[in-house]
Backbone as CSV, one residue per row, in Angstrom:
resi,resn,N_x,N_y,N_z,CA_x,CA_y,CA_z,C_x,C_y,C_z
1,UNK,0.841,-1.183,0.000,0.000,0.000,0.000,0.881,1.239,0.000
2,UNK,0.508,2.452,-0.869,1.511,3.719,-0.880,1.083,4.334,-0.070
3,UNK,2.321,5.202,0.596,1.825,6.108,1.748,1.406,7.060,1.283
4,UNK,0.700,7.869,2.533,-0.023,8.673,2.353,0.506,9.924,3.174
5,UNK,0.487,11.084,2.913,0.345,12.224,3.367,-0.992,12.687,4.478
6,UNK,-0.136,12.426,6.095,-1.105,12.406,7.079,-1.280,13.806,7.850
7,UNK,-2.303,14.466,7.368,-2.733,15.762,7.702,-3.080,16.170,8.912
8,UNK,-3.455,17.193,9.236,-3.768,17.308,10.811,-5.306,16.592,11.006
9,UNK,-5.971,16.907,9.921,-7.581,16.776,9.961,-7.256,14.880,9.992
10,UNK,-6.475,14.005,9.300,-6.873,13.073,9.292,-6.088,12.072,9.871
11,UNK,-5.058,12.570,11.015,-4.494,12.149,12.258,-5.830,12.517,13.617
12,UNK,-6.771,13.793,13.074,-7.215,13.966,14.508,-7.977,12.692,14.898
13,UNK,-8.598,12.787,13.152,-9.901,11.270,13.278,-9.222,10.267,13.573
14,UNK,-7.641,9.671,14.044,-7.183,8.461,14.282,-6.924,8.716,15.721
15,UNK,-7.458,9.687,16.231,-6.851,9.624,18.222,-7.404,8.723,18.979
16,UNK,-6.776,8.117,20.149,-7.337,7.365,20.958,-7.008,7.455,22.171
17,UNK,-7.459,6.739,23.113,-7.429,6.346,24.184,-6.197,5.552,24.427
18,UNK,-5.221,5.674,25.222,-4.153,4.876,25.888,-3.673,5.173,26.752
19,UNK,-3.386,4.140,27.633,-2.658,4.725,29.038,-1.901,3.320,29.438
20,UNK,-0.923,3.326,30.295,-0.045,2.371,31.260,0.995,2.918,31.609
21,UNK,1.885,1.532,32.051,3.424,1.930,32.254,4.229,2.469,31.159
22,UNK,5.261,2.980,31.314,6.378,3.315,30.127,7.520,3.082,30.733
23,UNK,8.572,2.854,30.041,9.911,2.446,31.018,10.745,3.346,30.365
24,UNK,11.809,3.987,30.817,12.757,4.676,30.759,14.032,4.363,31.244
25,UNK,15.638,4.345,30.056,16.515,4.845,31.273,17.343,5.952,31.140
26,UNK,17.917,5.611,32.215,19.272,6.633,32.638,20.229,6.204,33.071
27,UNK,21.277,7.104,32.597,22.536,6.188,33.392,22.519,6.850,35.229
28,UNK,22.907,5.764,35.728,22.466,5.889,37.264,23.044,6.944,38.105
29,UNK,24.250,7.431,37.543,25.411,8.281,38.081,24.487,9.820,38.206
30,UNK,23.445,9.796,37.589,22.381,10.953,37.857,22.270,11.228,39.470
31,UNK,21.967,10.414,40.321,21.721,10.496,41.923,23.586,11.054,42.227
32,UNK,24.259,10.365,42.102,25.573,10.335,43.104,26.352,11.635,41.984
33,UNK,26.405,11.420,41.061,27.543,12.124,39.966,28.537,13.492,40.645
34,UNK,27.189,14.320,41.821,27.832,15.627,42.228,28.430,15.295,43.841
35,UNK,28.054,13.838,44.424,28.579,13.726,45.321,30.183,13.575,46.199
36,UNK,30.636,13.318,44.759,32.500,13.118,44.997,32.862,14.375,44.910
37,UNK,32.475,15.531,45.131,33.197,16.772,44.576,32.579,17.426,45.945
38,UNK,31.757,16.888,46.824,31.731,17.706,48.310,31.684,16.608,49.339
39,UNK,31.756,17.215,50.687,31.779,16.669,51.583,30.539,16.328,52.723
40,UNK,29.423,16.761,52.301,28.266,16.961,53.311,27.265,16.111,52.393
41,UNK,26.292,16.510,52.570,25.079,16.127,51.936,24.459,17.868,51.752
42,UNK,24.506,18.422,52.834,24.489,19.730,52.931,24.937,20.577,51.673
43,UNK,25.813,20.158,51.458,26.972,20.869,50.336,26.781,20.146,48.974
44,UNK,25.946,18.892,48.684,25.707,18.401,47.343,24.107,19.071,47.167
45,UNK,23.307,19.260,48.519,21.744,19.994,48.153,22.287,20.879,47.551
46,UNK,23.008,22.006,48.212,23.302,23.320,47.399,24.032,23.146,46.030
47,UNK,24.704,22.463,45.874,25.866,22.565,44.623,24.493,21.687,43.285
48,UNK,23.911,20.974,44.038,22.869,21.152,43.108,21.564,21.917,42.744
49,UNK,21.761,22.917,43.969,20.312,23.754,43.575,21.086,24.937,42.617
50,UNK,22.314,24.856,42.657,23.536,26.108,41.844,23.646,25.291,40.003
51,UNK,23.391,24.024,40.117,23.133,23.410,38.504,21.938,23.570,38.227
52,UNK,20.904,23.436,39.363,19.662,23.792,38.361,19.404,24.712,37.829
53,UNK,20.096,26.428,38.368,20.016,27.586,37.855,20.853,27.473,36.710
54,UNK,21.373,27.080,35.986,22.289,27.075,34.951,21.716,26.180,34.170
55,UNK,20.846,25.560,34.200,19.879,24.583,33.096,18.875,25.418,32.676
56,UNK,18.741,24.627,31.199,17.239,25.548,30.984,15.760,25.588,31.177
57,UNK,14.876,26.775,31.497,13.542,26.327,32.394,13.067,24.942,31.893
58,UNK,12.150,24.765,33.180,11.031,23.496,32.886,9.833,24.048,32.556
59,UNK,9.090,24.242,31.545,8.154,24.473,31.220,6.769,24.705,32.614
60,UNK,5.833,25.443,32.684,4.804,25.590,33.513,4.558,24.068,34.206
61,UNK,3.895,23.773,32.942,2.798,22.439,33.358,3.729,21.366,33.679
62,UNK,4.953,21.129,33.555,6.035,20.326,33.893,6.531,20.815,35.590
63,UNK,6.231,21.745,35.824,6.742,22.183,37.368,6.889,21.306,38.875
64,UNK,5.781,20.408,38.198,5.041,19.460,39.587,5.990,18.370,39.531
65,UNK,6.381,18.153,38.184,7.351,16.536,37.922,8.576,16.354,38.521
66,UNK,8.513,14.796,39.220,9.997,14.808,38.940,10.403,15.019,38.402
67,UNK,12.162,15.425,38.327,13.113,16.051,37.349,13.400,14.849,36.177
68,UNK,13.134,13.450,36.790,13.372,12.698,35.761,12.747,12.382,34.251
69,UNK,11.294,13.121,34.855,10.052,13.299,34.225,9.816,14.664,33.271
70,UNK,10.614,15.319,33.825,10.482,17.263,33.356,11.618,17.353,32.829
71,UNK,13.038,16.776,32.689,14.220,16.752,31.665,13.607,16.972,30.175
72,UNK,13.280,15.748,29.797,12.958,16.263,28.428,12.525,16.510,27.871
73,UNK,11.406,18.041,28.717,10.756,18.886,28.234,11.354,20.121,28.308
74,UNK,12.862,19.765,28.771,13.916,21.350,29.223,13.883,21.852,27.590
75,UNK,13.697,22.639,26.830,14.109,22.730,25.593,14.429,24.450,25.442
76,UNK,14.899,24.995,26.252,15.312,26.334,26.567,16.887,26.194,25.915
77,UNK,17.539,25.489,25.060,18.540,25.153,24.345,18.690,24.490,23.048
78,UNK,19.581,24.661,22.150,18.880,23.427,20.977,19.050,22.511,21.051
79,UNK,18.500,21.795,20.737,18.421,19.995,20.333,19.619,19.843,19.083
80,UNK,20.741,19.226,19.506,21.937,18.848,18.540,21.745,18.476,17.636
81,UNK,21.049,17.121,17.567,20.896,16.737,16.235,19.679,15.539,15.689
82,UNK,18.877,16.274,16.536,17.450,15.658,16.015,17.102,13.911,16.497
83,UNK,15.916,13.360,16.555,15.521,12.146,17.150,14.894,12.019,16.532
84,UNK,14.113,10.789,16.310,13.038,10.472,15.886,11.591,11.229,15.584
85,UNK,11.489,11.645,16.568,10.326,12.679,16.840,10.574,13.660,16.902
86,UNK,11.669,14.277,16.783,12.300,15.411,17.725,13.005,15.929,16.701
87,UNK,13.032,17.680,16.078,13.788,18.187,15.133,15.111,18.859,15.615
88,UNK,16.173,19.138,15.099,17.462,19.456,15.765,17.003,21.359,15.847
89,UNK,17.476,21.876,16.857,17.121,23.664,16.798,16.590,23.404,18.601
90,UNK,15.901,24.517,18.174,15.445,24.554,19.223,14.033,24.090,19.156
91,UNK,13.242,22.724,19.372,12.295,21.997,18.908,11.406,21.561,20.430
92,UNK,10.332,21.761,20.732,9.850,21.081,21.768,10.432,19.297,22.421
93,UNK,10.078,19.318,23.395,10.823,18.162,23.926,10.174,16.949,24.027
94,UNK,10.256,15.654,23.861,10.027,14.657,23.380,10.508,13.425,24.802
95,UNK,9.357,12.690,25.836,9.793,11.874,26.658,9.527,10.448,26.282
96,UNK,10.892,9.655,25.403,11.000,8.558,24.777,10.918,7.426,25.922
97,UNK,10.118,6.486,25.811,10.283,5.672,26.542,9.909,4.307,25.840
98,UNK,9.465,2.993,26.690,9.233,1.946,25.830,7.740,1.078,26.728
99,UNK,7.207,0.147,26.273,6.273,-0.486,26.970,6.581,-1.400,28.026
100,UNK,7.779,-1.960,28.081,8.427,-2.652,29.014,9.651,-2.393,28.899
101,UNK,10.391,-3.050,30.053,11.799,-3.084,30.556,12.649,-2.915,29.596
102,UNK,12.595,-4.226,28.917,13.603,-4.824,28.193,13.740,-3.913,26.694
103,UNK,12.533,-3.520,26.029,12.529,-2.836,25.274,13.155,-2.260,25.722
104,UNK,13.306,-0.928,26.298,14.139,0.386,26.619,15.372,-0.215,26.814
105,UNK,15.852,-1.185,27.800,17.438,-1.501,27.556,17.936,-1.732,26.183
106,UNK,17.204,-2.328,25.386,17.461,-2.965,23.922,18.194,-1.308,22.944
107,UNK,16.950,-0.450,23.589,16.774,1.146,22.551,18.484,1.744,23.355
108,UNK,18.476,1.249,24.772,20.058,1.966,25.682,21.294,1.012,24.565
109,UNK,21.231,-0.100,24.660,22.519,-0.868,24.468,22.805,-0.182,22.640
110,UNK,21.487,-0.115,21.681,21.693,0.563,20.621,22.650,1.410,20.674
111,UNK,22.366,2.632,21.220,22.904,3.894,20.820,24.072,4.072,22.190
112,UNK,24.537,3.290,22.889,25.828,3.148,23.247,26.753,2.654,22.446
113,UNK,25.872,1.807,21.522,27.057,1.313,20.298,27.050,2.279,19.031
114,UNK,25.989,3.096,19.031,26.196,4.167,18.080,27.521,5.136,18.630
115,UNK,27.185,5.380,19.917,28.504,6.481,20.081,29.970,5.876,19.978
116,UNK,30.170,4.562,20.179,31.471,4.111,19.912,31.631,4.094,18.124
117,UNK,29.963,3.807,17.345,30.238,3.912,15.610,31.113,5.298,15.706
118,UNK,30.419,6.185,16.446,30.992,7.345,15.871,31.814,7.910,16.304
119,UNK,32.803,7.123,17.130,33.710,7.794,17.724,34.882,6.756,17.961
120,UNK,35.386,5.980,16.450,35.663,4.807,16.524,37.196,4.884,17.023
121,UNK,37.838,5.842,17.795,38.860,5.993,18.406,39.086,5.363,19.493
122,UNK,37.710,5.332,19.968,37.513,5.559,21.613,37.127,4.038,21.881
123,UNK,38.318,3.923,22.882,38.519,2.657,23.466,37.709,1.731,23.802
124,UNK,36.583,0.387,24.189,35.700,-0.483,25.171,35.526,0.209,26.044
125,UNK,35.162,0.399,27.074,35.010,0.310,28.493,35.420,-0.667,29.176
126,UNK,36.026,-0.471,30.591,36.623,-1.698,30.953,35.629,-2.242,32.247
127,UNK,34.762,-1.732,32.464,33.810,-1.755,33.435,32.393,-1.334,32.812
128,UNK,31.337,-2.217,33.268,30.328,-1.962,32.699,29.347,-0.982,32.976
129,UNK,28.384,-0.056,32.176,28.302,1.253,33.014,26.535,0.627,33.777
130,UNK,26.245,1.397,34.869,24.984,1.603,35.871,24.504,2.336,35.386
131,UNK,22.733,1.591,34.870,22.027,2.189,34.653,20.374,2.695,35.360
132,UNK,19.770,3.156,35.702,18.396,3.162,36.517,17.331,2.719,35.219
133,UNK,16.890,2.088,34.973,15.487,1.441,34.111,14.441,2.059,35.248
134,UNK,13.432,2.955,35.184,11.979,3.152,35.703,10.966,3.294,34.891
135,UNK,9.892,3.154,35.768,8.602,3.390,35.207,8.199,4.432,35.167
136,UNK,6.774,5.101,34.731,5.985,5.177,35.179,4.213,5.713,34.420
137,UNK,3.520,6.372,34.868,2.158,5.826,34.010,1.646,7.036,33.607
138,UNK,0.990,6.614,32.337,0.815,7.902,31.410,-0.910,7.485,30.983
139,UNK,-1.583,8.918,31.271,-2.815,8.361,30.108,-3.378,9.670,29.399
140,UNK,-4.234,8.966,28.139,-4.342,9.962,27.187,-5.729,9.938,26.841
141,UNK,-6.176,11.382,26.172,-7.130,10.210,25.560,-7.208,10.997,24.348
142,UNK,-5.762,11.457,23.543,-5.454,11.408,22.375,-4.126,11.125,21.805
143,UNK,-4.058,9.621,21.261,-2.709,9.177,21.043,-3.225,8.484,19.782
144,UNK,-2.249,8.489,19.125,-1.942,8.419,18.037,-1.380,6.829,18.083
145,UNK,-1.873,5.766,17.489,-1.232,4.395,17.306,-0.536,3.911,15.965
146,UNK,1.115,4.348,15.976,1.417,3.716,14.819,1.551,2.170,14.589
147,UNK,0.841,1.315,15.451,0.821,-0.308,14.448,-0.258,-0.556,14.742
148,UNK,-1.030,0.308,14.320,-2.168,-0.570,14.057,-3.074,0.476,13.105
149,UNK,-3.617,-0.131,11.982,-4.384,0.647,10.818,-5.261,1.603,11.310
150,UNK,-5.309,2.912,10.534,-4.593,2.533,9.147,-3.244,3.363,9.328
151,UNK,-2.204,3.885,9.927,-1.437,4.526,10.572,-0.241,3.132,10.051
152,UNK,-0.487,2.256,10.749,0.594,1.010,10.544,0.531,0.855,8.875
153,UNK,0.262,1.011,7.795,0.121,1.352,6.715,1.605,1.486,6.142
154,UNK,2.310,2.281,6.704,3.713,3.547,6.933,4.559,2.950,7.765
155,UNK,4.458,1.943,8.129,5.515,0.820,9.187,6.808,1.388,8.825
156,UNK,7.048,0.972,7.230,8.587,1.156,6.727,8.832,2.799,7.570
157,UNK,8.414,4.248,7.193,8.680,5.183,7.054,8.697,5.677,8.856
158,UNK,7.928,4.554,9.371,7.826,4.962,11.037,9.096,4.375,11.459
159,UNK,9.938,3.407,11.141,10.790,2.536,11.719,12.071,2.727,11.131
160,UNK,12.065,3.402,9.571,13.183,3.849,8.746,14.775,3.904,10.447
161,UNK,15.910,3.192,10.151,16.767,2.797,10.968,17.467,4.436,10.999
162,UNK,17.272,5.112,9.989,18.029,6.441,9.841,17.508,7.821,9.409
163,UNK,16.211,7.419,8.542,16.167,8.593,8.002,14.613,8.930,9.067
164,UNK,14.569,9.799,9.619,13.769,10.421,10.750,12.468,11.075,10.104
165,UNK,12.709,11.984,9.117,12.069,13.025,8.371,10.641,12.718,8.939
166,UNK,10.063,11.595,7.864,8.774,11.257,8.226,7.938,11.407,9.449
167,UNK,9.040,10.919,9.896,8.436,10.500,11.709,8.126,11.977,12.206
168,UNK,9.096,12.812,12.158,9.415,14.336,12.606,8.252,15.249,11.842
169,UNK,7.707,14.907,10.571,6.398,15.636,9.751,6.034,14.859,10.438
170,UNK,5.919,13.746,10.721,4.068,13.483,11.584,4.026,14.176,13.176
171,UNK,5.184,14.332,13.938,4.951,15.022,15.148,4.519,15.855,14.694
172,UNK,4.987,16.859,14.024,4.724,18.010,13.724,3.410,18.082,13.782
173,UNK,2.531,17.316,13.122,1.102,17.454,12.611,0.218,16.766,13.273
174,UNK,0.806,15.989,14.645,0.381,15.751,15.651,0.362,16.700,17.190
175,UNK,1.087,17.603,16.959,1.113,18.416,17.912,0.356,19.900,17.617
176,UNK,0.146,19.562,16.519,-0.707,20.654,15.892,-2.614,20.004,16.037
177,UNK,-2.738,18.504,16.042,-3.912,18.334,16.380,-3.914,18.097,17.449
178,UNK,-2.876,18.406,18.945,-2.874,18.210,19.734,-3.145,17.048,20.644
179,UNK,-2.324,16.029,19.867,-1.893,14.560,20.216,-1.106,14.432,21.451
180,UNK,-1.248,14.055,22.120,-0.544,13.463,23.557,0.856,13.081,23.405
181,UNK,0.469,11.103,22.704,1.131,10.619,22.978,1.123,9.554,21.572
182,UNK,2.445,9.391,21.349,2.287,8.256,19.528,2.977,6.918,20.322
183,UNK,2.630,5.969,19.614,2.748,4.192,20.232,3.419,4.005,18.859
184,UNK,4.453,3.796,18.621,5.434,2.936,17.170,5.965,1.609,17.671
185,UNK,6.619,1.175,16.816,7.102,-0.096,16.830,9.142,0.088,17.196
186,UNK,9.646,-0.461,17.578,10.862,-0.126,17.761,11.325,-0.477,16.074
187,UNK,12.520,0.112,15.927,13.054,0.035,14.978,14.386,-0.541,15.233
188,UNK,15.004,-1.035,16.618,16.222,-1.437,17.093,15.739,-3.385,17.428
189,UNK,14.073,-3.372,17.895,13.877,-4.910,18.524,12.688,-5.417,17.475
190,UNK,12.166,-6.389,16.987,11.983,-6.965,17.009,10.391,-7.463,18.037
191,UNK,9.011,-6.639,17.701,8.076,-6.827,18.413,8.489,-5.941,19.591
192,UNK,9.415,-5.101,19.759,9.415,-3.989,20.623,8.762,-2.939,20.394
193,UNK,8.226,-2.378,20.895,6.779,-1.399,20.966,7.700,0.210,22.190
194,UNK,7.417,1.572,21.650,7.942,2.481,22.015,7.004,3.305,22.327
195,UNK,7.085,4.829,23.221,5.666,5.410,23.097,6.902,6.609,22.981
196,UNK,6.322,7.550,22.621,6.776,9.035,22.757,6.037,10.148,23.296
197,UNK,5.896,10.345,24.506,5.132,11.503,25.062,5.206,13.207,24.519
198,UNK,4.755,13.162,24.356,4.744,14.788,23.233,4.733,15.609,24.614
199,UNK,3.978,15.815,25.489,3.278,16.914,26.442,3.527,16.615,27.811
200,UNK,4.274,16.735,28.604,4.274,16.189,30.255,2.833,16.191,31.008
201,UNK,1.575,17.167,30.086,0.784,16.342,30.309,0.055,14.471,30.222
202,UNK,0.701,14.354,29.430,0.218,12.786,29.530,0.614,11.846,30.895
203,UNK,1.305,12.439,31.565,2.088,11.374,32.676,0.720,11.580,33.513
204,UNK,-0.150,10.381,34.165,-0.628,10.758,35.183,-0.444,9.757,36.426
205,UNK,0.811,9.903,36.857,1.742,10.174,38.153,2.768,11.063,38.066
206,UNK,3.203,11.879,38.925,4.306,12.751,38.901,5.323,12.569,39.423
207,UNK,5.921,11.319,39.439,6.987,10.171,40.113,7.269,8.985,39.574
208,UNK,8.822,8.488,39.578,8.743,7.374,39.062,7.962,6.581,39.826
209,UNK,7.767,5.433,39.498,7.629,3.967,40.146,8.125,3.197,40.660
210,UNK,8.472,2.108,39.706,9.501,1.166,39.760,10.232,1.700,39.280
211,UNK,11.793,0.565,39.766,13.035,1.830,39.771,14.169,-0.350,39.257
212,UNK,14.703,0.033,38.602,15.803,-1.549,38.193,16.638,-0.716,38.089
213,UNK,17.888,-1.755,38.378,19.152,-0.975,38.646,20.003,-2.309,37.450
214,UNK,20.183,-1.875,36.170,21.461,-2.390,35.193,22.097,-2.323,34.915
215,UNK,23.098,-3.333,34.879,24.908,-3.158,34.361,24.605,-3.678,33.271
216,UNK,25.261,-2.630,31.967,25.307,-2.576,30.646,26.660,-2.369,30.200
217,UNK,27.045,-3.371,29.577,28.863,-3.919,29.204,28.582,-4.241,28.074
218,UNK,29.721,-3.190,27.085,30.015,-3.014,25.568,30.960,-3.214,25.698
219,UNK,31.240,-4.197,24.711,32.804,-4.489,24.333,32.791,-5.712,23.024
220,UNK,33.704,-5.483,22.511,34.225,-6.376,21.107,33.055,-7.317,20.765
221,UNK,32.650,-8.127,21.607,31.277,-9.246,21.464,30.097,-8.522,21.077
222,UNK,29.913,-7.320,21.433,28.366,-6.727,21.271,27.999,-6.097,22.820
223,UNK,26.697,-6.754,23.475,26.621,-5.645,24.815,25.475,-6.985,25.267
224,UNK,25.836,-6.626,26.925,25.649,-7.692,27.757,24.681,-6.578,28.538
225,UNK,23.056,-6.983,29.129,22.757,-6.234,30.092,22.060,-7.226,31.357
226,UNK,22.671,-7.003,32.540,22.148,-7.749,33.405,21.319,-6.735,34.349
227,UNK,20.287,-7.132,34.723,19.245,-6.659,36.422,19.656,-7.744,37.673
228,UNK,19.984,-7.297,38.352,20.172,-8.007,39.823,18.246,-8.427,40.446
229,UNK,17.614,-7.801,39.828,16.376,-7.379,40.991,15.351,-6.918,40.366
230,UNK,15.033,-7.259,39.449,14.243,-8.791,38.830,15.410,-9.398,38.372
231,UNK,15.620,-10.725,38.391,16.878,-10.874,37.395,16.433,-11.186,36.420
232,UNK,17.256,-10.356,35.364,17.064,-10.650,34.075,18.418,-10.143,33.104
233,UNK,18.826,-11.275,32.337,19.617,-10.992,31.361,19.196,-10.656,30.276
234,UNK,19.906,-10.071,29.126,19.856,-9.388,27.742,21.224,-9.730,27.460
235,UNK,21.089,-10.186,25.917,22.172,-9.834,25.377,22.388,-9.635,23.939
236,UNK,22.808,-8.733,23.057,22.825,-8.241,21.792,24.061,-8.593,21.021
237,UNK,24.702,-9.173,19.933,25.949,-9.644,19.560,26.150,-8.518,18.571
238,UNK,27.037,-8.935,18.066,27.235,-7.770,16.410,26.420,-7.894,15.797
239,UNK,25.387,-9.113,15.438,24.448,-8.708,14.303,23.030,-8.016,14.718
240,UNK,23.078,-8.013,16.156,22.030,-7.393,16.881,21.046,-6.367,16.184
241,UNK,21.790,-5.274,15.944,21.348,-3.515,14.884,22.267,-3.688,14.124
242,UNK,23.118,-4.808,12.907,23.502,-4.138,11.786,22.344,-4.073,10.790
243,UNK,20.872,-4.065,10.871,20.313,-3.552,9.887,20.490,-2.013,10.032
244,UNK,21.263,-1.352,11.022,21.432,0.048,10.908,23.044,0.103,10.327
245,UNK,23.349,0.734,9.464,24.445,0.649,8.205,26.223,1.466,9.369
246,UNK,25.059,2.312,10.299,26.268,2.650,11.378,26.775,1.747,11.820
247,UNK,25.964,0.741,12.762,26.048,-0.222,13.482,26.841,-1.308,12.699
248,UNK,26.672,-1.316,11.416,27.099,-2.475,10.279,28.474,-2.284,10.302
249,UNK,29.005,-0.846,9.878,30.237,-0.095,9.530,31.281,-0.433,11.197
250,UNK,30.652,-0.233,12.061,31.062,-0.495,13.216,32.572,-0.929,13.231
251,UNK,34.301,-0.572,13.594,35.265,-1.436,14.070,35.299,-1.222,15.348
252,UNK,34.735,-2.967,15.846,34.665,-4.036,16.951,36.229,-4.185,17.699
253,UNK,37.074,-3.794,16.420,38.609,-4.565,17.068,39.220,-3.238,17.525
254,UNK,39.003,-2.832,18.741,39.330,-1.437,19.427,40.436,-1.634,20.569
């Protein structure tokens, strides 16, 4: 079937109803990172209430959120070089997450191996890095479902491994019919399912949840991710993302 050119008028007639968990990560060093550089606890409150003034605002309706939650709606700076949803400039902010766990580690271990594609100087790691995997719950009751018709139609152009464009005209024309939240398919897994929160309105909790704590180890083999608590292993080899031509190009022998 040829795609189609999806307008504001005929994205509005595809909105729906959705809500649950979403999982997110981060690398974990977020909590401790400012703690080796003072001596109190006293002295890391302040030295971090002195970084938040030097970041850029959190939007109004984002005020109430955790910070983990209200980050990437900071867009008081430009966006480097564009996401999926997300145009490079100075572009509204975009909170990527996935439907479960494992998805989102799958979307982390990706683009840790993108930054070594692109920075093929730079050594393994010799230690594996800590990451925080959380939840938490979002509902809408205008989201946009890319797999399922007639939206899933455009699979190729939603999942494209590189070229964004598409995806970035349909935010566009989703935030203009004032869409929440879009549901795609991963383009890194395999029956992995992603959501993208357009609005920090959609979260309705203002806190994470659940909270997993993962060691994620890149090196020559591909990338290893373990959870202590649920336990659960992952693991991705070299042929994992070479349908992405970065990932393909990749030198492993570092």
């Amino acid at each position: 079937m040829p795609s189609r050119t999806w307008t504001r008028a005929a994205l509005s007639s595809e909105r729906r109803r959705l809500s649950g968990p979403c999982w997110r990560v981060v690398e974990a060093q977020h909590v401790a990172s400012t703690m080796k550089v003072v001596d109190t606890l006293a002295e890391q409150n302040l030295l971090e209430t002195l970084l938040e003034g030097t970041k850029p605002p959190v939007p109004p309706e984002c005020r109430d959120l955790h910070y983990l939650l209200a980050t990437p709606f900071r867009y008081g700076a430009p966006y480097p070089t564009g996401s999926r949803f997300r145009r490079s400039g100075f572009s509204p902010g975009v909170f990527y997450a996935s439907t479960i766990a494992a998805t989102a580690v799958a979307e982390a271990a990706f683009h840790r191996l993108l930054f070594f594609a692109d920075s093929p100087r730079t050594p393994w790691p010799t230690v594996a890095g800590e990451y925080t995997v959380f939840s938490v719950k979002f509902r809408t009751a205008s989201a946009l479902d890319l797999t399922r018709p007639p939206l899933s139609a455009d699979r190729q152009r939603w999942t494209h491994v590189t070229d964004y464009s598409a995806c970035q005209d349909l935010a566009d024309r989703a935030r203009e019919g004032r869409v929440d939240v879009l549901r795609y398919a991963s383009a890194r897994l395999a029956d992995g399912v992603n959501l993208a929160l357009l609005t920090c309105k959609a979260f309705a909790s203002r806190r994470p949840e659940e909270r997993q704590t993962w060691r994620i180890d890149v090196g020559g083999n591909g990338v290893r991710a373990v959870c202590g608590f649920p336990e659960s292993r992952l693991e991705f080899d070299r042929q994992a993302f070479a349908n992405d031509p970065r990932i393909a190009a990749l030198d492993w022998e570092r």
